[in-house]
C-alpha positions as CSV (number, residue, x, y, z in Angstrom):
1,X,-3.9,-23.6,-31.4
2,X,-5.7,-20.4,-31.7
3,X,-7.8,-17.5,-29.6
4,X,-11.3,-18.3,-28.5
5,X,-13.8,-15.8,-28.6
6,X,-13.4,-14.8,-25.2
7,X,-10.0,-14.7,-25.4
8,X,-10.4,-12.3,-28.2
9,X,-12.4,-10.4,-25.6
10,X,-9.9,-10.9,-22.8
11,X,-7.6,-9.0,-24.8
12,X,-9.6,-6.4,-25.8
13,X,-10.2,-5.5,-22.3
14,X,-6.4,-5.6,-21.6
15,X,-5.4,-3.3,-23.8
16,X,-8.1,-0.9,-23.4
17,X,-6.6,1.0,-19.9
18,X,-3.3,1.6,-22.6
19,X,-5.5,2.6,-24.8
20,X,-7.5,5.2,-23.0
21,X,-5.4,5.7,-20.3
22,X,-2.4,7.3,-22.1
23,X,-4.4,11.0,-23.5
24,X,-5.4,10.8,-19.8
25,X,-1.8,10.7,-18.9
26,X,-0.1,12.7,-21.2
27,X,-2.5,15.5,-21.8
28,X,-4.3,16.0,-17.7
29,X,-2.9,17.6,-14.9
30,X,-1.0,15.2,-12.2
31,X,-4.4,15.5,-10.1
32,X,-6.7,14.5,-13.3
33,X,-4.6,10.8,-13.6
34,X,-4.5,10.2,-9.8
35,X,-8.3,10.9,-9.2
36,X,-9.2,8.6,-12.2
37,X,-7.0,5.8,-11.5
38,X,-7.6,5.7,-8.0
39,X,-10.8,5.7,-9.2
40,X,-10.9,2.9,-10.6
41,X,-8.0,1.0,-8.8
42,X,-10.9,1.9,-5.8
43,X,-13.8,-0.1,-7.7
44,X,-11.4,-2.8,-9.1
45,X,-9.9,-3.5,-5.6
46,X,-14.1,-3.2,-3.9
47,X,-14.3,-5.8,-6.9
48,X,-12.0,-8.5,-5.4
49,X,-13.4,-7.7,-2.0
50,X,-16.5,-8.6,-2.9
51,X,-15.8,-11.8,-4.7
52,X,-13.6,-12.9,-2.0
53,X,-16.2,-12.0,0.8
54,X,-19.2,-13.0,-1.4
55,X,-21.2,-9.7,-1.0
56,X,-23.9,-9.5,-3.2
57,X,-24.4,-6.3,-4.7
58,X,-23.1,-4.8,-8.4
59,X,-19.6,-2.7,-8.7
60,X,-19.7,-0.6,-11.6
61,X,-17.0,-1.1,-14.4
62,X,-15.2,-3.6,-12.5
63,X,-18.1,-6.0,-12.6
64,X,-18.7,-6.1,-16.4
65,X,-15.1,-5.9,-16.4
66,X,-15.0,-9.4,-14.3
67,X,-17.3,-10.9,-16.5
68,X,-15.7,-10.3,-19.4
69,X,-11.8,-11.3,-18.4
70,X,-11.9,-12.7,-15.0
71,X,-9.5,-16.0,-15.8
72,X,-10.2,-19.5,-14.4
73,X,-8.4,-18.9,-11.5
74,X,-10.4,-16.2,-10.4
75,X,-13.6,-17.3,-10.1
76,X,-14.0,-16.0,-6.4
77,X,-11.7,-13.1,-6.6
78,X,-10.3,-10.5,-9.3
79,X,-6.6,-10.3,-8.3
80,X,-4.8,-9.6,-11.3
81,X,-7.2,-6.3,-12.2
82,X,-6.8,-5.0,-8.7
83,X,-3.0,-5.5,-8.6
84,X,-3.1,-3.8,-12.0
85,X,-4.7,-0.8,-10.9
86,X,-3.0,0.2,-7.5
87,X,0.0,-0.5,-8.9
88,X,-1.0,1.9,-11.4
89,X,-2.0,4.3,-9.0
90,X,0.9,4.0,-6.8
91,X,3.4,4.5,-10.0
92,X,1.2,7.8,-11.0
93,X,1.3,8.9,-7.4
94,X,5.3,8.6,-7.2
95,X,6.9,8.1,-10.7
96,X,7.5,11.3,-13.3
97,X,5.1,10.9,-16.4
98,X,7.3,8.7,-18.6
99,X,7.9,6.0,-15.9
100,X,3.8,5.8,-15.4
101,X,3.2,6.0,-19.4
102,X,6.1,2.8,-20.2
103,X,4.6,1.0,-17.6
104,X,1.2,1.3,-19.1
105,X,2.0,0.3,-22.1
106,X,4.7,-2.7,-21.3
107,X,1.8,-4.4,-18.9
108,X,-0.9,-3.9,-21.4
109,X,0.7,-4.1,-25.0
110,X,3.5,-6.5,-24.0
111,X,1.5,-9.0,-22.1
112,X,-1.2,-8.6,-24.0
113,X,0.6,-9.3,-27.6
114,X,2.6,-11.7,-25.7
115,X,-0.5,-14.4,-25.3
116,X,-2.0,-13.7,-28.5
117,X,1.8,-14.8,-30.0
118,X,2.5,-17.8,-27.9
119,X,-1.4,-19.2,-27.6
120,X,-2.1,-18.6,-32.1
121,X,1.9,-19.2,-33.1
122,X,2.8,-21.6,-30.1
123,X,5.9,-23.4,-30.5
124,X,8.9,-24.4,-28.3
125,X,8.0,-23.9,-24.5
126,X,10.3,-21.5,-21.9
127,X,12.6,-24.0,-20.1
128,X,11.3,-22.5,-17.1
129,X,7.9,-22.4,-17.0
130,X,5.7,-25.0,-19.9
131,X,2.7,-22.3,-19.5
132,X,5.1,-19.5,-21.7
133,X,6.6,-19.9,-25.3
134,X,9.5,-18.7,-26.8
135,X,7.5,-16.9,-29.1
136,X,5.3,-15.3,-26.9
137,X,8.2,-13.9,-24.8
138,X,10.1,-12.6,-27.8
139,X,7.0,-11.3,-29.2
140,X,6.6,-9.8,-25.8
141,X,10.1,-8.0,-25.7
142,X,9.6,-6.6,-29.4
143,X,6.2,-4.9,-28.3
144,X,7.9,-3.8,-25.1
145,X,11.0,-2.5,-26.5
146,X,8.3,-0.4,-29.0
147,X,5.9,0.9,-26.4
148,X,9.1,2.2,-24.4
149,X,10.1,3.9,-27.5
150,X,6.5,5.0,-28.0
151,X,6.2,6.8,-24.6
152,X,9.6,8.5,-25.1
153,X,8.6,10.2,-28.6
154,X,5.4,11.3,-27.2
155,X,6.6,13.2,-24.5
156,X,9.3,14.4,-26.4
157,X,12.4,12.3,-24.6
158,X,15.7,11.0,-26.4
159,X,15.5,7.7,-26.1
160,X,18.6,5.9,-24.7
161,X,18.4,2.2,-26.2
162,X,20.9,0.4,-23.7
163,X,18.0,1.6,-21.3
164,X,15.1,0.6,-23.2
165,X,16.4,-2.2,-24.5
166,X,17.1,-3.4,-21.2
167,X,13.7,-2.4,-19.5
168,X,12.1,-4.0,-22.4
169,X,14.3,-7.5,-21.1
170,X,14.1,-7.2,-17.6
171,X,10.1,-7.1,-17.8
172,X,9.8,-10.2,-20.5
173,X,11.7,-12.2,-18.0
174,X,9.7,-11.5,-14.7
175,X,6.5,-11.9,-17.3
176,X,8.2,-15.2,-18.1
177,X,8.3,-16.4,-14.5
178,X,6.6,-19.6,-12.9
179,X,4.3,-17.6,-10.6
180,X,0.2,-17.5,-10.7
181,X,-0.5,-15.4,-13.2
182,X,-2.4,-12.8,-11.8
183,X,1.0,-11.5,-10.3
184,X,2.9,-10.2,-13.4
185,X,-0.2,-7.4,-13.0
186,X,2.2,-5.8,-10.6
187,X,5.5,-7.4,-11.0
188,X,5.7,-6.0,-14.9
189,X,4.4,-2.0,-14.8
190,X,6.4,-1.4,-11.2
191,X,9.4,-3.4,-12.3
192,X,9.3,-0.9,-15.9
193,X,8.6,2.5,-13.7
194,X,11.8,1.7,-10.8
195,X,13.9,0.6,-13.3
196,X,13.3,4.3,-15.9
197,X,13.3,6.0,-12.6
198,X,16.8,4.3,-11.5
199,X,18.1,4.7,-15.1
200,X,17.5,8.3,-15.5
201,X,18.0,9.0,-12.0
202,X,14.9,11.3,-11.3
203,X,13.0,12.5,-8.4
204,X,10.3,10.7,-6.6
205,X,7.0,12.7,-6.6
206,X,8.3,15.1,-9.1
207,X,6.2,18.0,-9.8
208,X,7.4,17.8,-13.4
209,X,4.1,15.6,-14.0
C-alpha cells in the first residue's frame, strides 16, 4: 500500500483551507471570514453546478481545484468541496471563533492525516465499513484531539479535555461511517462546531467573533 502521486496532491489541497484559512480566522474581523468563505463556498458550490448541468465555461479556484482532488466518484459533480465550504460558511456565519477554527482543522487535519495513515500503514479494517482502518481512525482521533487543542491555545481558551477528548471521538466515528464519502465534508466540521457550542454553552451569532 502507499500514496500515489495524486494522492499526495489530494492531500495537499485538503489541508491547504486549514492552512490558510486559520490567520484568516483568527486575526480578520467577523465580516473579513464571511466575505471570503462565502466567497469561495460561492465558486465551489457554481463548481458542482456546472459539472452536474454540464455548462461549459471555467470557474476560478474551484476548477483547478477539481482537477486536482475531484475523487472517482465525482467525475460529474464536486460534492464533497461544496459541502465543505457552505458548511464552512454557515459555521462562521453562526458559531463563536473557536467552534469555526476546531472545525477547520478536525475536517482538514483529521481527515486528511486519517487517509494518509490507513491507505501507507493499512492494517485491520473498521467492522463497520472495509473502506476505513483502524489505523486511520485512530490516527484520525490523535490529529483531532491535537487540532482541538491547537485552536484553544491560539485563541487563548483553557482547554477542558472531557470536551475535547470527546469532540475529537464523536467526529472519528461519523468520519468512520458507511456513507459516500463526499458527506463526511459536512457531517465532521458541523458535527465539531454544535457539539463546542453545546459543550460551552455559548451564543449563536455571537458578536464575540
Amino acid at each position: 500500500m502507499g500514496l500515489t502521486k495524486r494522492e499526495i496532491i489530494r492531500k495537499l489541497w485538503h489541508a491547504s483551507p486549514g492552512i490558510l484559512g486559520a490567520p484568516i480566522t483568527v486575526f480578520t474581523p467577523k465580516w473579513v471570514t464571511l466575505l471570503v468563505v462565502w466567497s469561495l463556498a460561492f465558486l465551489y458550490t457554481l463548481q458542482h453546478f456546472k459539472l452536474l448541468r454540464g455548462w461549459k465555461f471555467t470557474v476560478p479556484i474551484a476548477d483547478l481545484s477539481y482537477k486536482m482532488m475531484a475523487r472517482e466518484d465525482e467525475k460529474d459533480n464536486f460534492l464533497g468541496s461544496f459541502l465543505f465550504w457552505v458548511t464552512m460558511g454557515t459555521i462562521c456565519a453562526v458559531f463563536p471563533k473557536i467552534a469555526a477554527l476546531s472545525a477547520l482543522w478536525v475536517s482538514t487535519f483529521g481527515d486528511c492525516f486519517n487517509a494518509i495513515a490507513g491507505q501507507t500503514i493499512g492494517g485491520p479494517k473498521l467492522p463497520w465499513n472495509d473502506r476505513k482502518t483502524l489505523v486511520g481512525s485512530a490516527t484520525m482521533f490523535a490529529v483531532s484531539l491535537l487540532a482541538l487543542l491547537g485552536a484553544h491555545k491560539v485563541l487563548s481558551i483553557a482547554p477542558e479535555w472531557g470536551i475535547i477528548a470527546g469532540v475529537a471521538l464523536m467526529a472519528t466515528l461519523l468520519e468512520s461511517l458507511p456513507l459516500r464519502s463526499a458527506y463526511d465534508e459536512f457531517t465532521v466540521p458541523f458535527f465539531t462546531a454544535v457539539a463546542l457550542w453545546l459543550a460551552y454553552g455559548g451564543a449563536l451569532l455571537s458578536p464575540a467573533w
